[in-house]
C-alpha positions in Angstrom: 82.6 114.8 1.2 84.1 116.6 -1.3 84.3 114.0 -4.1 82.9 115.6 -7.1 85.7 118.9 -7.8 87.5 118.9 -11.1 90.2 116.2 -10.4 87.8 113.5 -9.9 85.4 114.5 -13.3 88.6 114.7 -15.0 89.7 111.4 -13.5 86.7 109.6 -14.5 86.8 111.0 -17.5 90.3 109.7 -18.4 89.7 106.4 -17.1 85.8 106.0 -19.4 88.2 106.7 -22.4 90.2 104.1 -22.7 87.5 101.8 -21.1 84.9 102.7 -23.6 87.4 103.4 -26.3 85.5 102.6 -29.4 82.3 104.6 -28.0 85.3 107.5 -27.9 86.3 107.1 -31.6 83.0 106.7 -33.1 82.2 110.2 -30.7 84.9 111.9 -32.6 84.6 110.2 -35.8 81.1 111.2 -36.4 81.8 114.9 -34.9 84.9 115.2 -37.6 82.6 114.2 -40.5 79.6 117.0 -39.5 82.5 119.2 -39.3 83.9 118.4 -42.9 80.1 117.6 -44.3 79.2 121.5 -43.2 82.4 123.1 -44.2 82.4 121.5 -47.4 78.6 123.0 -48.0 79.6 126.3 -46.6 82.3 126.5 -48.7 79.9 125.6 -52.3 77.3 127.4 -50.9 79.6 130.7 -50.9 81.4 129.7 -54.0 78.0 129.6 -56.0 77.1 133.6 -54.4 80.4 134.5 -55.3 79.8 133.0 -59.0 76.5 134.3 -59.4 77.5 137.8 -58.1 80.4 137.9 -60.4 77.8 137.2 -63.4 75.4 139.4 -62.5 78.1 142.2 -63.1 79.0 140.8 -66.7 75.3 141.0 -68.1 75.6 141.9 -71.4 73.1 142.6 -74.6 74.5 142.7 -77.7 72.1 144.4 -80.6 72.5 144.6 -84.4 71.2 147.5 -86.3 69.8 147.5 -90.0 72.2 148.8 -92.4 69.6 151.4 -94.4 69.5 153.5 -91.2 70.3 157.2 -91.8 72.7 158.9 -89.8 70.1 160.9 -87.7 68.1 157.6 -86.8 71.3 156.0 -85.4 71.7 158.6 -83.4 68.7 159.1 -82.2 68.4 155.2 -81.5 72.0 155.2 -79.5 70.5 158.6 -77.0 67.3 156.1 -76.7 70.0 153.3 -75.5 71.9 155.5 -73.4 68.6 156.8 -71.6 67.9 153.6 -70.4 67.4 153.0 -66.6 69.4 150.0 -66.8 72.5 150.8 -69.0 75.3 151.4 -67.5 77.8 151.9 -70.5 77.6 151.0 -74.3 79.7 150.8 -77.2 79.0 151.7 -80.6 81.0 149.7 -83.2 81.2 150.5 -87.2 78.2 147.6 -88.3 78.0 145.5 -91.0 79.3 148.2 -93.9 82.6 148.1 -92.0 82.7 144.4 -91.3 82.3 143.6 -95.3 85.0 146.5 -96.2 87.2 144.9 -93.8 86.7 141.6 -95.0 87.3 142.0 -98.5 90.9 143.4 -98.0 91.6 140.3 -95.9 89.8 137.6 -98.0 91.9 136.9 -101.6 90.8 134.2 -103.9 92.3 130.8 -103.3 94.2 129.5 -106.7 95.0 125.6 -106.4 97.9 124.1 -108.3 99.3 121.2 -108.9 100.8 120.6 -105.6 98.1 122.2 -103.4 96.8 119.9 -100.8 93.2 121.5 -101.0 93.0 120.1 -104.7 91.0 117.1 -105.0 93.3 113.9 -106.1 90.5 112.7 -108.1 88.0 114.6 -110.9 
């Protein structure tokens, strides 16, 4: 009695499908939504390391230095920077004395006439 080979499992198994047919769909139903319900975690789960990753690289401190500091103290403060165990790179900019020179040659006085909309219509 050689009833249970591979035709007759396969067979049975055709014939319980479309017998038990909403059993089948609600089997693959609820298999197709774990499916999307872990890729979809997966998938923000490895978006939010990727994110994080990408931030940790951009870490940035940016530091302002008094103006009265003589030229030795500035230097002495940027090879104190530099030594740091954590710095990586760093970039000295002019300060403050070269933000107000540059500022002044850009900013001119505003004169209002009579057809200038920034003058009031009313004194």
């Amino acid at each position: 009695m050689r009833r249970h080979d591979f035709g007759y499992f396969f067979h049975e198994g055709v014939v319980n499908l479309f017998s038990h047919g909403f059993m089948s769909f609600a089997a693959v139903g609820i298999t197709v939504a774990c499916l999307l319900v872990m890729g979809t975690f997966s998938l923000v789960a490895y978006n939010v390391n990727e994110q994080l990753r990408q931030l940790e690289s951009e870490n940035e401190i940016l530091a302002f230095v008094d103006d009265t500091l003589t030229e030795a103290q500035g230097r002495s403060l940027q090879s104190a920077v530099e030594a740091g165990p954590n710095v990586r790179s760093h970039h000295a900019r002019g300060g403050v004395r070269d933000l107000r020179e540059k500022v002044r040659g850009e900013i001119r006085p505003r004169r209002s006439g009579p057809g200038d909309p920034a003058r009031p219509l009313c004194h």
